[in-house]
C-alpha distance (Angstrom), angle and dihedral (degrees) to the residues before:
residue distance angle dihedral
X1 . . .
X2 3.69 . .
X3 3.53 148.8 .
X4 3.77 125.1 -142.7
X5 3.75 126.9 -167.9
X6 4.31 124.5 -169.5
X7 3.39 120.2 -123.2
X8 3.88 123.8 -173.4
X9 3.77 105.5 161.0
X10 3.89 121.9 101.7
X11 3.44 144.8 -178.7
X12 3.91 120.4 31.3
X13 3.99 87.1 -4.0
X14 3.55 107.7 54.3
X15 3.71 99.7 84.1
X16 3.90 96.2 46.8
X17 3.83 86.8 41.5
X18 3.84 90.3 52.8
X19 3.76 83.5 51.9
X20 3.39 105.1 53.0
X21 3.59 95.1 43.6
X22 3.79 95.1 52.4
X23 3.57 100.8 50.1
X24 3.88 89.5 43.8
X25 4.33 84.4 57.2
X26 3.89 84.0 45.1
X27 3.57 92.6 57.3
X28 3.81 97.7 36.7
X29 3.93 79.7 51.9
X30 3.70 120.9 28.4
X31 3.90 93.7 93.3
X32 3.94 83.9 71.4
X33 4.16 105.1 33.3
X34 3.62 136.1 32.2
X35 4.08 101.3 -126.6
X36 3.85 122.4 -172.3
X37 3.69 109.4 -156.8
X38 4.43 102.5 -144.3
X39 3.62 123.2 177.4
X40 3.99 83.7 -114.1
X41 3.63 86.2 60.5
X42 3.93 95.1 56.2
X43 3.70 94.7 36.2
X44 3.48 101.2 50.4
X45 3.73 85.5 90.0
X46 3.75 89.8 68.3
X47 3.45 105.2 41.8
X48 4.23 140.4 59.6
X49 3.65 126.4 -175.5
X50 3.89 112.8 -108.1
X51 3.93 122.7 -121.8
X52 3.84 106.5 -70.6
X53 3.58 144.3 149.5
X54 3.22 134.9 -104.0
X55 3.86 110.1 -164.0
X56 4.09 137.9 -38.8
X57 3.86 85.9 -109.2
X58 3.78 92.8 69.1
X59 4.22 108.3 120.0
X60 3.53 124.2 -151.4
X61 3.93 128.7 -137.7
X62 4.04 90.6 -90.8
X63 3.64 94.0 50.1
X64 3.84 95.9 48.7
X65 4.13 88.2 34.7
X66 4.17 77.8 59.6
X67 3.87 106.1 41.5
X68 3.92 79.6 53.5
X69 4.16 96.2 56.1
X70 3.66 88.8 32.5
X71 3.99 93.7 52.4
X72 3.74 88.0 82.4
X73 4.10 97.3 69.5
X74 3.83 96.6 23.2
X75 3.55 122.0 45.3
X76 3.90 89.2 -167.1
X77 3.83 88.0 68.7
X78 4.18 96.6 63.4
X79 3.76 115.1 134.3
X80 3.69 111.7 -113.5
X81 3.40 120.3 -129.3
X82 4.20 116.2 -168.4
X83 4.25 105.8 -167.6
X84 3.62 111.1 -164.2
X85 4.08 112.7 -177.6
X86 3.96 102.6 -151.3
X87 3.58 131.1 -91.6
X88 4.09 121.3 2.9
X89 4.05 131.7 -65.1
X90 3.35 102.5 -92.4
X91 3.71 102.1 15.6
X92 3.76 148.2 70.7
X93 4.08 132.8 -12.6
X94 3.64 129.0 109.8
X95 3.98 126.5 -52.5
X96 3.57 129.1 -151.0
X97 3.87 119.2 172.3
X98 3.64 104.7 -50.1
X99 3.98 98.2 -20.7
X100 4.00 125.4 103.8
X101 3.82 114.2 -153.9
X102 3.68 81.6 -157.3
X103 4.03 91.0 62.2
X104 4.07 99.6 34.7
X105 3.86 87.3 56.9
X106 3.37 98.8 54.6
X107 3.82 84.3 59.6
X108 3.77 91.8 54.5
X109 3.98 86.0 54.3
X110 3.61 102.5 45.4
X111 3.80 85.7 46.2
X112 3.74 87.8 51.5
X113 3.33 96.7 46.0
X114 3.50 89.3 62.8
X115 3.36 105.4 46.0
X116 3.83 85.5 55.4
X117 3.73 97.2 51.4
X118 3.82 85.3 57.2
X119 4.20 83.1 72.7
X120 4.06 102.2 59.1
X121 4.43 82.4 -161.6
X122 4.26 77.1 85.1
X123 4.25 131.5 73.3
X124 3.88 93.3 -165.7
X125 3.66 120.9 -167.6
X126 4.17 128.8 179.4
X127 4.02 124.1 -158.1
X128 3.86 91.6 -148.9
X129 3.78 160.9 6.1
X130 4.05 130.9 -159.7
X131 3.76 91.0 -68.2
X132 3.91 124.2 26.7
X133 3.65 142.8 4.2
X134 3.52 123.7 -81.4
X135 4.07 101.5 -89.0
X136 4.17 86.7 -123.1
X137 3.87 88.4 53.9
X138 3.67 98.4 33.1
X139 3.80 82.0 59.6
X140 3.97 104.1 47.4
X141 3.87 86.7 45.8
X142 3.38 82.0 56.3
X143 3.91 106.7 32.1
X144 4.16 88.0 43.5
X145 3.54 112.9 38.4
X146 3.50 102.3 129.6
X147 3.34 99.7 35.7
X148 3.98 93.6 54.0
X149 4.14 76.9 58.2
X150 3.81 95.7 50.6
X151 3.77 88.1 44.1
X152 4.20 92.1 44.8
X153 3.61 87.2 51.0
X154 3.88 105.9 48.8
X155 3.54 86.8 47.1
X156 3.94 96.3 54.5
X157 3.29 88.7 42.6
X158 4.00 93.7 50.0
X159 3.84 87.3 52.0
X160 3.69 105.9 103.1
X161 3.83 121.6 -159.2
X162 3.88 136.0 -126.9
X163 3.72 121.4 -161.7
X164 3.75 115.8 -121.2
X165 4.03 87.8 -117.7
X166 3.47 104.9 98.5
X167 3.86 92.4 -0.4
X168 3.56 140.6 105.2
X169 3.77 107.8 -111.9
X170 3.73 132.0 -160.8
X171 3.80 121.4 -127.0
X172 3.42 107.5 -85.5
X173 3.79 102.5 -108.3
X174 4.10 117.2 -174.2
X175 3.82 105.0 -144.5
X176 4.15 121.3 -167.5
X177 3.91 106.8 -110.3
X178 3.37 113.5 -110.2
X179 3.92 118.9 -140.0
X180 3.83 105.9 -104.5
X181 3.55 95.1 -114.0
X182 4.11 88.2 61.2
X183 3.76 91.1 39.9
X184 4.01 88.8 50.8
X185 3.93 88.1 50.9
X186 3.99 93.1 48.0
X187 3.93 78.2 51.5
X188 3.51 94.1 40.0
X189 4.50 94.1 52.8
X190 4.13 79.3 48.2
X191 3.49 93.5 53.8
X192 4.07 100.1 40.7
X193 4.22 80.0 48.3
X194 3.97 93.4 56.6
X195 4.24 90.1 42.3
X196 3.75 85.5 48.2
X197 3.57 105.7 47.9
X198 3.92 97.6 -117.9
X199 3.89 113.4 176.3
X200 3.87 104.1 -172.4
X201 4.01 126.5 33.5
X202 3.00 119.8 -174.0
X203 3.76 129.1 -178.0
X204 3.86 128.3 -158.8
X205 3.44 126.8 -145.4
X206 4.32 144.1 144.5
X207 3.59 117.6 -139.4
X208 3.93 138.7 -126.9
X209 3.45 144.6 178.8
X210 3.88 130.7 -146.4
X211 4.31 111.9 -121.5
X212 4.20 94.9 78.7
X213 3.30 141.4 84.4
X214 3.62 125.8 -108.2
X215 3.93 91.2 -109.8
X216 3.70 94.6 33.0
X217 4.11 124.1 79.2
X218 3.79 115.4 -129.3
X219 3.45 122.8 -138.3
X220 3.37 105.9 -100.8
X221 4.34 123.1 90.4
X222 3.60 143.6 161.6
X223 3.91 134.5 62.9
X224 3.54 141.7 -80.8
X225 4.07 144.2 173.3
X226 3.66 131.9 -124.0
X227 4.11 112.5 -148.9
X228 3.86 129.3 178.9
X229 3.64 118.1 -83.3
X230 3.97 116.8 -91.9
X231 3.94 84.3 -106.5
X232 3.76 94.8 65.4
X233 3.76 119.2 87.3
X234 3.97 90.6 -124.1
X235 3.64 95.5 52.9
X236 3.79 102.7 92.6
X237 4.12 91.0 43.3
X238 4.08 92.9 47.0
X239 3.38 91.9 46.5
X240 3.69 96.3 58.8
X241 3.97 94.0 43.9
X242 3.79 86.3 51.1
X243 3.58 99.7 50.5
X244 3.80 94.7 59.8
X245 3.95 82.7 54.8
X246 3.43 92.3 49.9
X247 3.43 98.2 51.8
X248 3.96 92.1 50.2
X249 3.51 102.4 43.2
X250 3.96 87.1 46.2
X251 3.45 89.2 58.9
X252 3.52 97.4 65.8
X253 3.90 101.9 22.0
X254 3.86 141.2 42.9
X255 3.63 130.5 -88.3
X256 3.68 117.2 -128.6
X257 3.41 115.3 -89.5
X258 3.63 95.5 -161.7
X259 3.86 87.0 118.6
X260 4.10 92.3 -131.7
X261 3.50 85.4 61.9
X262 3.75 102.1 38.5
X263 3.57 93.7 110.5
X264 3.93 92.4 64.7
X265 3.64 105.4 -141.0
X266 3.41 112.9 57.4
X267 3.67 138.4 -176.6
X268 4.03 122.5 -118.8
X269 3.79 120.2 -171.8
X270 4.02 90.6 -178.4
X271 4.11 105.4 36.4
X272 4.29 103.0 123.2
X273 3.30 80.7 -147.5
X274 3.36 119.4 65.2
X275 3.65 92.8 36.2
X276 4.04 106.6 -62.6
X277 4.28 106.8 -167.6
X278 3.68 85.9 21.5
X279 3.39 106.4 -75.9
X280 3.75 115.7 142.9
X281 3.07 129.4 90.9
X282 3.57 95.6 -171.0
X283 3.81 135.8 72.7
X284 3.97 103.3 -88.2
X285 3.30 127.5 -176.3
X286 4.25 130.4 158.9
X287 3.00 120.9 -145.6
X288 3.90 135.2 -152.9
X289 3.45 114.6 -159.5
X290 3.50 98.4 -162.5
X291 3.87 134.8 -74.3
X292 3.64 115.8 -42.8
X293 3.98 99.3 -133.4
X294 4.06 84.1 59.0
X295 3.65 100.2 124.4
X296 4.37 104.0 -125.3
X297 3.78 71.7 70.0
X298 3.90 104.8 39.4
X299 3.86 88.3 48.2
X300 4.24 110.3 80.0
X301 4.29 87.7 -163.8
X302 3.88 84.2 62.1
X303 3.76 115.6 20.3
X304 3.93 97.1 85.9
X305 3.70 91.0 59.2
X306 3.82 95.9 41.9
X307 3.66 92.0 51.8
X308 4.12 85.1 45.4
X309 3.57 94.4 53.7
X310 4.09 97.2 48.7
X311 3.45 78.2 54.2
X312 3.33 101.0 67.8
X313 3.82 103.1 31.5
X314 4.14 74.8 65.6
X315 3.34 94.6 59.1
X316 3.71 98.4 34.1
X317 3.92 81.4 53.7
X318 4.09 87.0 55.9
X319 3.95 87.8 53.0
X320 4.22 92.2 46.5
X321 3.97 80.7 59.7
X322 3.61 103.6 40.6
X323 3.75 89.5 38.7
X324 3.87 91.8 42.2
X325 3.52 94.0 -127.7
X326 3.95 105.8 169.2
X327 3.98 102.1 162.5
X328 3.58 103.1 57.8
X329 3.75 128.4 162.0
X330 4.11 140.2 -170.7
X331 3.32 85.7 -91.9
X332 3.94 109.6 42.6
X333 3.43 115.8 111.3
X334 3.04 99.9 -18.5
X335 3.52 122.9 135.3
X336 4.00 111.0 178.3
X337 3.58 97.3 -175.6
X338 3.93 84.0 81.6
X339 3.69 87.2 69.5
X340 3.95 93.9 36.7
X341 3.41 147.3 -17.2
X342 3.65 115.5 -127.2
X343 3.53 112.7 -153.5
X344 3.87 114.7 149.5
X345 3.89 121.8 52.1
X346 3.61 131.9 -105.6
X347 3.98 100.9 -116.9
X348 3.70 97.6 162.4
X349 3.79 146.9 11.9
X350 3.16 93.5 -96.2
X351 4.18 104.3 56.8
X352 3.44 128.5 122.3
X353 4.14 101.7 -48.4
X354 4.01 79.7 -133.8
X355 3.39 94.9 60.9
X356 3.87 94.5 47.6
X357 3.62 83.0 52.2
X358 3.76 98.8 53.0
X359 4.19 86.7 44.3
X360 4.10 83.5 53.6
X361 3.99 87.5 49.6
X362 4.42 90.6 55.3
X363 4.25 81.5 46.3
X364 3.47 89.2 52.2
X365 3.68 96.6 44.8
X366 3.42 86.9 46.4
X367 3.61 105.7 52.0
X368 3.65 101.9 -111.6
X369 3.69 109.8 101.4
X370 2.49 127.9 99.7
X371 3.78 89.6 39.9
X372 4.19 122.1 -128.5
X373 4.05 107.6 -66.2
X374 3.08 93.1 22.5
X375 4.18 142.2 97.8
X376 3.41 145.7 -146.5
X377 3.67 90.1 -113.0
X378 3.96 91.8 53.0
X379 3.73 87.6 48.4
X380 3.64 117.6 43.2
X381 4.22 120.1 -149.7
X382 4.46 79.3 -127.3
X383 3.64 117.0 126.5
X384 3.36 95.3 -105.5
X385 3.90 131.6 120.4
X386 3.48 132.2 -140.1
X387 3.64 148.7 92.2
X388 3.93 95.3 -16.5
X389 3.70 100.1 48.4
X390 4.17 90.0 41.4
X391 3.42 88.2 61.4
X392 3.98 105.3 40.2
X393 4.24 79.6 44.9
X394 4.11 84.7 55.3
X395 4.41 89.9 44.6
X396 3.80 85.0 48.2
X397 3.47 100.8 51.6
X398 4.01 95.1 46.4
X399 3.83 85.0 48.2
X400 3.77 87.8 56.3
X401 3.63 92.9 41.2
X402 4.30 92.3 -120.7
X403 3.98 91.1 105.9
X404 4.14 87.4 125.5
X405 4.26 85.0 68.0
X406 3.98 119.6 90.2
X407 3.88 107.2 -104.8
X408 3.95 96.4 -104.6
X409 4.14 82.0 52.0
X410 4.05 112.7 147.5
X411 3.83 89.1 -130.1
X412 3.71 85.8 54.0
X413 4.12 88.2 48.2
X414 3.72 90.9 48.1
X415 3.50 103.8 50.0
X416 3.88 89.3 45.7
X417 3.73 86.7 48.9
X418 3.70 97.0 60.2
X419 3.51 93.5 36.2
X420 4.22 87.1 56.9
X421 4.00 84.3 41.5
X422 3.94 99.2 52.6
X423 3.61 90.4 -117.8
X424 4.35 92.5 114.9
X425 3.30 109.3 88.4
């Protein structure tokens, strides 16, 4: 969860500029998040980290491209994927009402997980669940503390700095601090990855954004994905993998319209995570799938499916990559009766929220929500139905030439249902 703040002045100004506007978002913010103001934080405006590397172990796009085809006659050869839901068990990640980004992610991964384990080209491991550690992490936390700290240390230290004159520069992005313990573990998981050989890491999180209430939704949705800097020797490699996500997970879902994020992958030179001072060897990305207070997620009837389904437009985004699938559609291999099988029809607004969900899914796939003039962010994939899914209903049924039938009309249900099934050609 981050918070990112523009910048346009230069020169003489930028530093007391960057100032001003930081502790005016701190104020604006501070009843909702615990900031800590470090020189890094105010500097990171002025400085990148120069080209480096981050290990011998780090595999290109070939290499992992090749494990992947070669998986099938040598199980040595599988790609490893490392999933790391965000923040720790019992601690940190955004809040909204009742909900813990820290829990609903760790739903996303499990669910992941699985869908990844049904392709045996993959060796997927997880750090976490609700409650503990994984026992293999638990026990290098434990096993390596100092030496994570000797390792985070020479690596900082190694990390030499450009001045923004005459140098790219990242967006200045204001992250929370994280306690050094948590830092030293986000250090530590990088760490175990590099020893271990990992080739993809990916790490799960949902956005927010300080300005609401804790019961009321602020006004900012959609998703978007951190990657290493172009300085750091994973950069080019996490890019690629990410990409392919990208472009399935956008398919379905908003991007962030947070406008320093309206590009939708974004670089990072400071993000632990994916490898902050250059230290990953493998491909790490972070994802944000979308803001927390976004209702699929709000809503209980509906968020276990939502979660589900980003799932699996992650991992259909891995196979698009490995698979080199450039020209993908709503409807390419996509199968959303691995997420849930929609049986009974929607025949008012107030149906099972799944149901509306699944009859979003056949819009989708069939190119009619959200309807004309309007976006993805102005008409959330959530379960829910009003003016945005009457009206994509209305496009589909004139499409399909059944516009005479009422909108909860079983020729309408059927043709959505094969659509959702695969059976519409």
């Amino acid at each position: 969860m981050k918070k990112k703040i523009k910048t346009s002045k230069k020169g003489i100004f930028l530093k007391l500029f960057s100032v001003i506007i930081i502790v005016g978002g701190l104020l604006y913010s501070s009843k909702y998040y615990s900031f800590q103001i470090t020189t890094k934080n105010v500097s990171s405006a002025m400085a990148s980290v120069s080209t480096g590397t981050s290990g011998d172990g780090l595999v290109s796009i070939a290499d992992m491209r090749n494990d992947y085809t070669s998986s099938i006659t040598n199980s040595q050869e599988k790609v490893r994927i490392l999933i790391v839901p965000g923040h720790e068990p019992d601690y940190g990640g955004a809040q909204f009402g009742s909900i813990d980004e820290r829990n609903l992610v760790v739903t996303i991964g499990q669910d992941l997980e699985q869908f990844l384990q049904t392709n045996n080209r993959y060796q997927v491991f997880i750090t976490r669940d609700t409650q503990v550690w994984n026992p293999t992490f638990a026990n290098y936390f434990q096993n390596n503390w100092n030496n994570i700290s000797s390792w985070e240390k020479l690596a900082r230290e190694n990390a030499p700095k450009l001045t923004v004159f005459g140098a790219p520069i990242a967006v200045p992005v204001i992250h929370i601090t994280d306690p050094t313990d948590v830092a030293l573990r986000l250090y530590g998981i990088i760490k175990w990855a590099n020893e271990n050989s990992i080739d993809i890491m990916i790490h799960l999180h949902l956005n927010d954004y300080p300005g609401h209430s804790s019961n009321t939704p602020g006004k900012y949705s959609g998703l978007v994905i951190y990657t290493p800097a172009q300085q750091y020797a994973n950069s080019s490699t996490t890019k690629a993998i990410a990409s392919a996500i990208f472009n399935r997970l956008s398919l379905y879902n908003p991007i962030s319209n947070l406008p320093i994020e309206s590009a939708g992958i974004i670089d990072d030179p400071e993000l632990i995570a994916i490898g902050a001072n250059n230290t990953s060897n493998a491909a790490s990305m972070l994802i944000e799938y979308e803001y927390i207070y976004e209702p699929q997620f709000v809503n209980p009837k509906v968020r276990d499916i939502a979660l589900k389904d980003l799932a699996y437009q992650t991992y259909l985004g891995l196979q698009d990559y490995f698979n080199k699938n450039n020209t993908i559609t709503a409807a390419s291999l996509y199968d959303p009766t691995s997420v849930y099988v929609w049986s009974a029809p929607v025949t008012n607004i107030k149906s099972n929220p799944d149901d509306i969900y699944a009859m979003q899914t056949a819009l989708i796939m069939d190119g009619d929500y959200p309807p004309a003039g309007k976006s993805r962010n102005d008409c959330p994939h959530s379960g829910t139905f009003g003016a945005c899914t009457r009206a994509a209903i209305q496009a589909f049924q004139k499409k399909h030439d059944i516009a005479s039938e009422s909108v909860f009309g079983p020729k309408t249900f059927n043709l959505l249902k094969n659509i959702y099934d695969g059976k519409e050609n």
